[in-house]
C-alpha positions in Angstrom: -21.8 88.2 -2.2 -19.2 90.1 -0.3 -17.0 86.8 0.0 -17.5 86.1 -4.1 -16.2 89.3 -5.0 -13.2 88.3 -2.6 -12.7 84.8 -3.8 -13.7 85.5 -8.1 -10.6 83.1 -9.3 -11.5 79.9 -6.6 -15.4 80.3 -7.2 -14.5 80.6 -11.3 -12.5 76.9 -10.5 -14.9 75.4 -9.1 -17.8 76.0 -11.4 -15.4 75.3 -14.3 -14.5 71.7 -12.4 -18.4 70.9 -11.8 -19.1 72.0 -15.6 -16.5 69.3 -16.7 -17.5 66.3 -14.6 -21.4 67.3 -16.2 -19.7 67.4 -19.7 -17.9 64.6 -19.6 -21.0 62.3 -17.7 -23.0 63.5 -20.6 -20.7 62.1 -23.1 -19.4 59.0 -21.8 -23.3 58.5 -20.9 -23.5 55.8 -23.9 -20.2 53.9 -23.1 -21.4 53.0 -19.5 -25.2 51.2 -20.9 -23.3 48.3 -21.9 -21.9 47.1 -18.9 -21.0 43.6 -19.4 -18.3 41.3 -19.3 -16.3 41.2 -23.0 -19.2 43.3 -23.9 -18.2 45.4 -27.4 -19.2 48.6 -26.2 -18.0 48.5 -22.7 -14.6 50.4 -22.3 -13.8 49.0 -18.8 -11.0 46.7 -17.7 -13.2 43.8 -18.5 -14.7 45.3 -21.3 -14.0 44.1 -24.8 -14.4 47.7 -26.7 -10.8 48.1 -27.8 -10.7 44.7 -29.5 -13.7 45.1 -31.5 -12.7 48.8 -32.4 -9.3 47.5 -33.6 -11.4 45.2 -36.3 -13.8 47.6 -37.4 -10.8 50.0 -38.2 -9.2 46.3 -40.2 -12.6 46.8 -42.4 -14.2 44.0 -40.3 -18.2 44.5 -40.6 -18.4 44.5 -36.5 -22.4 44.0 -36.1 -23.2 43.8 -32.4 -26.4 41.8 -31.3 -27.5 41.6 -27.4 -30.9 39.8 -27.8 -31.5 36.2 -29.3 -34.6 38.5 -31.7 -31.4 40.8 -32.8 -29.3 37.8 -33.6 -32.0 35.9 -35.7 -32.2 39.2 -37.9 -28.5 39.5 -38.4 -27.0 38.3 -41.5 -24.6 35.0 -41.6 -23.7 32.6 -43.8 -20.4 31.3 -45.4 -18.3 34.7 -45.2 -19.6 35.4 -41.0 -18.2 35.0 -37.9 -20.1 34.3 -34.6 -18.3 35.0 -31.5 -20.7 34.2 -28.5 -19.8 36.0 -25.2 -21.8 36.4 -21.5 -22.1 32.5 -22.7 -22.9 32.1 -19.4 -26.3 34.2 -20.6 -27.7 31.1 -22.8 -30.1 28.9 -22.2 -31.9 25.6 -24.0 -33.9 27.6 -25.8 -31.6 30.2 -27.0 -28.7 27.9 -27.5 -31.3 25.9 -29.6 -31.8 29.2 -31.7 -28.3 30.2 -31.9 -27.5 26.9 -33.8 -30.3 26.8 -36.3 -29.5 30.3 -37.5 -25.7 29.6 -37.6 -26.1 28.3 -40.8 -22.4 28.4 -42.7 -21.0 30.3 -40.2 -18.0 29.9 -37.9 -19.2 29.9 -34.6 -16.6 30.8 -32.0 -17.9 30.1 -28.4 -16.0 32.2 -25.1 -15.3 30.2 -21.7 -18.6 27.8 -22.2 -20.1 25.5 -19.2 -20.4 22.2 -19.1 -24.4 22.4 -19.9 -23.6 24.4 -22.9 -21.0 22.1 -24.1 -23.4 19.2 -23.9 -25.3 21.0 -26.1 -23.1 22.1 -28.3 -21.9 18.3 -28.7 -18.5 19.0 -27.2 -18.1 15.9 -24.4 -15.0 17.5 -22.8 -14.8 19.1 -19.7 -12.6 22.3 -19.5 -10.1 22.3 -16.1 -9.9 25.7 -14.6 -5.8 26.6 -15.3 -3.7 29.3 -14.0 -0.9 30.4 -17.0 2.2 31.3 -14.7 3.8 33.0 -18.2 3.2 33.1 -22.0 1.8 30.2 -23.7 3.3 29.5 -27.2 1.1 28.3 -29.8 2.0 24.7 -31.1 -0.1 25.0 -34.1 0.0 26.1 -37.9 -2.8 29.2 -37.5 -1.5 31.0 -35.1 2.4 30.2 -35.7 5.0 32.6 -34.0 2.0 34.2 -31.3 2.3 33.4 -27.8 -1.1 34.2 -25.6 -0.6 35.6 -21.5 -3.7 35.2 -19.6 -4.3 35.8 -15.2 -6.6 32.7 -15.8 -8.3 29.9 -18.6 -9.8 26.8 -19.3 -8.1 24.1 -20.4 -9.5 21.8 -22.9 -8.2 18.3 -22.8 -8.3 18.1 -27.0 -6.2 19.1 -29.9 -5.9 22.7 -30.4 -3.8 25.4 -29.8 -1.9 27.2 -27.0 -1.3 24.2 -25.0 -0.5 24.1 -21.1 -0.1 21.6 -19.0 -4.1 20.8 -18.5 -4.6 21.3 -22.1 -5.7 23.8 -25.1 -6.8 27.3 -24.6 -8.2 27.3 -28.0 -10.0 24.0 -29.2 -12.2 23.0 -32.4 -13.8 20.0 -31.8 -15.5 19.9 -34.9 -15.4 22.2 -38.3 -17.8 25.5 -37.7 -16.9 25.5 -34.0 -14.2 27.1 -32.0 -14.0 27.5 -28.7 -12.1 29.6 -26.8 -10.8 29.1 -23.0 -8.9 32.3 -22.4 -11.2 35.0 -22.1 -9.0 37.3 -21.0 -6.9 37.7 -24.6 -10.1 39.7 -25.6 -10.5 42.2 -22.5 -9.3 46.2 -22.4 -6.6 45.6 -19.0 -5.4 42.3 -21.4 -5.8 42.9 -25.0 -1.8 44.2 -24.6 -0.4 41.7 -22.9 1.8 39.7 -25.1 0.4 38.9 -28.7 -3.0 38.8 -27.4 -3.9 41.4 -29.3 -3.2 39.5 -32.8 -4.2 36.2 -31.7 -8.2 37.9 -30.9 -7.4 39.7 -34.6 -6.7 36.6 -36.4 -9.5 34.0 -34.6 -12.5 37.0 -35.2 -11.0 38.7 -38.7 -10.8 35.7 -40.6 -14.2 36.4 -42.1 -15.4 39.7 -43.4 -18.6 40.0 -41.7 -18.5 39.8 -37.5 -21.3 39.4 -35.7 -20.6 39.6 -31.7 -23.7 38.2 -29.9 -23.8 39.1 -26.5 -26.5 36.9 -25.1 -29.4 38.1 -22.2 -31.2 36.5 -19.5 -34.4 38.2 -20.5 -34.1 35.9 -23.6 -34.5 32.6 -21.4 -37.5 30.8 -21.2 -39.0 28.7 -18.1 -37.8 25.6 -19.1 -34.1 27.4 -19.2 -33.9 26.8 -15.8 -30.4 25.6 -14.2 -30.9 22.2 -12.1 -28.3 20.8 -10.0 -28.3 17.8 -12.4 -27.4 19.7 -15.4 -24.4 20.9 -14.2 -22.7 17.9 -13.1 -21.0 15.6 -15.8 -22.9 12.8 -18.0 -21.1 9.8 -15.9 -21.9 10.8 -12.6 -25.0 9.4 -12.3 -23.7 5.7 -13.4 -21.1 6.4 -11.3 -23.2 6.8 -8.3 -25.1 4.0 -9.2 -22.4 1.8 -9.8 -21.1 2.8 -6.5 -24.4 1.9 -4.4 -24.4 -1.4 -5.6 -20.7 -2.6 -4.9 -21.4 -1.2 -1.3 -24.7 -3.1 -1.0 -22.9 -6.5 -2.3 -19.8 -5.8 0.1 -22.7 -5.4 3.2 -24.4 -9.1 1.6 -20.9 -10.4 1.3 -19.1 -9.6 4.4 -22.6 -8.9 6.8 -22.6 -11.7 9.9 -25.3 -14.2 9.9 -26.3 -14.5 13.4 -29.3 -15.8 13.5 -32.6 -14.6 14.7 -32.7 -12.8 17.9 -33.4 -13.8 21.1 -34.8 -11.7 23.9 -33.3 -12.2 26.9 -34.2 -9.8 30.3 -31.0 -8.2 31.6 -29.3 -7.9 33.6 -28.4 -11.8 33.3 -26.8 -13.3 36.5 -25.4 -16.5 36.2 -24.5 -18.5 39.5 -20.7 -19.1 40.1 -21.7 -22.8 40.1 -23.0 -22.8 37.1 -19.9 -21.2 35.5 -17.6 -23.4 36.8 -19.6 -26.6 35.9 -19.5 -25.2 32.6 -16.0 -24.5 32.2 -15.1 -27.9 33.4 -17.4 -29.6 30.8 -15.7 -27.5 28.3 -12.3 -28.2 29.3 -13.1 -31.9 29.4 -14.2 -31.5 25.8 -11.4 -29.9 24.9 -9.0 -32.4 26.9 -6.2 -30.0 27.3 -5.4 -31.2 30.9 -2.1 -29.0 31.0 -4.2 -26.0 30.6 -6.7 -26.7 33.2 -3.9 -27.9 35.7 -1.8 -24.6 34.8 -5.3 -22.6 35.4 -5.9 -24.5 38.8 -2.4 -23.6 40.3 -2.3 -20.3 39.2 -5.7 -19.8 41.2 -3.7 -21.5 44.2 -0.8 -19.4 44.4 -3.1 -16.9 44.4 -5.3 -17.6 47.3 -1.9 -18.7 49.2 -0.4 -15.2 48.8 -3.6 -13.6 49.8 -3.8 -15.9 53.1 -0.1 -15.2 53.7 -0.5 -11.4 53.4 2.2 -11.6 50.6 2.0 -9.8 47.4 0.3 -11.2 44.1 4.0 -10.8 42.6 5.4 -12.8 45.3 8.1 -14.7 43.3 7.3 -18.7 43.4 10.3 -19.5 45.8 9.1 -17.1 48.3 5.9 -18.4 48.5 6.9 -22.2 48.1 9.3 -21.5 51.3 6.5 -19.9 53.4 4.1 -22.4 52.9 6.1 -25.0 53.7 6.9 -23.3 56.9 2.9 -22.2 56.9 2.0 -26.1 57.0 5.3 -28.0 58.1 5.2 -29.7 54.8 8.4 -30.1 52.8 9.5 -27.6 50.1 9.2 -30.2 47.5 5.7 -31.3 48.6 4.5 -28.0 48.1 6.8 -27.6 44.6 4.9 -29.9 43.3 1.8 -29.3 44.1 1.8 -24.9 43.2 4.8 -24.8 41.1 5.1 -23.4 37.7 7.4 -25.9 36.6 5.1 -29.1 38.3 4.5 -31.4 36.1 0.8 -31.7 34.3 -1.3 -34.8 35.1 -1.7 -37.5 32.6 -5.4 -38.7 32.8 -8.4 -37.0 34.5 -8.1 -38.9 37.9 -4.6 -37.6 38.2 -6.4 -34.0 37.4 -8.7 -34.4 40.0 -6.5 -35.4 42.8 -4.8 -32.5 41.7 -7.8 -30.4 42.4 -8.4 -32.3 46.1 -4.6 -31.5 47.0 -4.6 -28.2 46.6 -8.0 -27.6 47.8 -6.6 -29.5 51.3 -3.9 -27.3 51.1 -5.4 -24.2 50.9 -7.4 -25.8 54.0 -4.0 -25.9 56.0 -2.8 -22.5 55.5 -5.8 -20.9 56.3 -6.3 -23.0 59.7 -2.4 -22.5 61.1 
């Protein structure tokens, strides 16, 4: 008590503060129970309260419905407009409903996905677009206006506002409208270029507005999102097609071996049995020149070994030491192990070939 009768003008502040934050929660308690996104009665950034005020004060009959029960009570016909946000919200069932009570109506459908397009009968898919500055019109209705979005889809169809991936604004077909560029109808956006006239003009056309804010308590059990449903109509032929130009590649390209043979390994083949073979197959080949090149090289290579002289010994070098090696002559021994020796002509020449230097590889290695 002592320090309030000190501090009277700090204490009266304070209670005066804490009375205005109750005051003003007490009023603004009916803007916050609307919450959504380009919700009519939700004054936040992404709220869509200022556009909707802006036609009721045009004498636009603004009648706001968030439940598919609501919506089938509201009036529409030839003089309504139906502009479906939260489209995210519908379902099978609901979008079902929506269209049999849309009667004469224009129906004007915000930033759909691709299973409510389908059912709409739209066959487009919209591409996700970043506007880097105002995008002009290009059409008779909204002549002059230029719309500035953060971000759209595009809608690769005729329409209006086009970028480079296509129309902000599209009407596939007479009653329906839909619109990309959510944004032009948000509080933080509504001022941004001529946003503002462009929401004006696509929702006042008509005199009677009926914003249906769709909710999930609305969906039934056979609303349920599957993976399927969201992925486009010619995927699944696609895929198809796809599996069966790999399996024809496999049948067309696959190596036919044969059927398999067991065989216990490791498998050792004798060094007798190799060579055999390799002579029977170089006989059936015939390429003597080959088998007389393979025969020599073999030779040299021994030679060097026996000499203690290096596998890159140059031919001279080792020509000149086994001469010396065996007291033959240099040319002897040229033409026996040189790479420039002639090839034999017939198979007996072949195999005296073999005999000669098998006897010289005999001399060397007993001197």
């Amino acid at each position: 008590m002592r320090w309030l009768a000190g501090h009277r003008l700090a204490a009266f502040v304070v209670a005066a503060a804490v009375a205005a934050v109750v005051v003003s929660a007490w009023l603004g308690r009916n803007d916050r129970t609307h919450p959504a996104a380009l919700d009519p009665g939700n004054p936040d950034g992404g709220g869509a309260q200022a556009v909707a005020r802006v036609l009721a004060g045009q004498g636009i009959d603004v009648e706001v419905v968030r439940s598919a029960a609501s919506f089938e009570r509201a009036r529409t016909g030839a003089t309504t407009t139906i502009v479906v946000t939260s489209s995210s919200h519908l379902g099978s069932s609901t979008t079902a409903r929506l269209l049999q009570h849309q009667g004469a109506a224009d129906l004007v459908v915000v930033a759909p996905g691709p299973p409510l397009l389908r059912q709409l009968g739209v066959a487009q898919v919209p591409v996700t677009t970043s506007a880097d500055g105002p995008v002009g019109a290009g059409c008779p209705a909204y002549d002059g206006l230029t719309v500035r979005v953060e971000h759209a889809q595009a809608y690769p169809t005729a329409g209006c506002f086009r970028g480079p991936e296509g129309v902000l604004l599209s009407q596939p077909r007479p009653g329906l409208t839909l619109l990309g560029a959510p944004g032009l109808l948000t509080n933080d956006q509504a001022l941004d270029g001529d946003n503002a006239a462009v929401a004006l003009r696509l929702l006042g056309q008509r005199r009677h507005l009926v914003w249906y804010v769709p909710s999930l308590g609305d969906l039934e059990g056979a609303d349920a999102v599957s993976l399927g449903s969201l992925l486009p109509d010619w995927l699944e032929p696609g895929l198809w097609l796809l599996a069966a130009v790999g399996i024809a590649s496999i049948g067309w390209r696959a190596r036919r071996l044969g059927p398999l043979a067991r065989e216990p390994l490791p498998v050792e083949v004798k060094a007798v049995e190799t060579t055999r073979n390799l002579g029977r197959l170089y006989r059936r080949s015939g390429d003597r020149r080959h088998v007389a090149h393979t025969l020599r090289s073999a030779a040299r290579a021994r030679l060097a070994e026996r000499l203690r002289l290096s596998r890159r010994v140059g031919p001279d070098r080792l020509t000149g030491d086994v001469a010396a090696r065996t007291g033959r002559t240099v040319e002897d021994v040229e033409s026996l192990i040189g790479p420039t020796a002639p090839p034999p002509g017939n198979d007996r020449e072949l195999t005296d070939l073999a005999q000669r230097l098998t006897e010289l590889d005999r001399e060397v290695s007993h001197r």
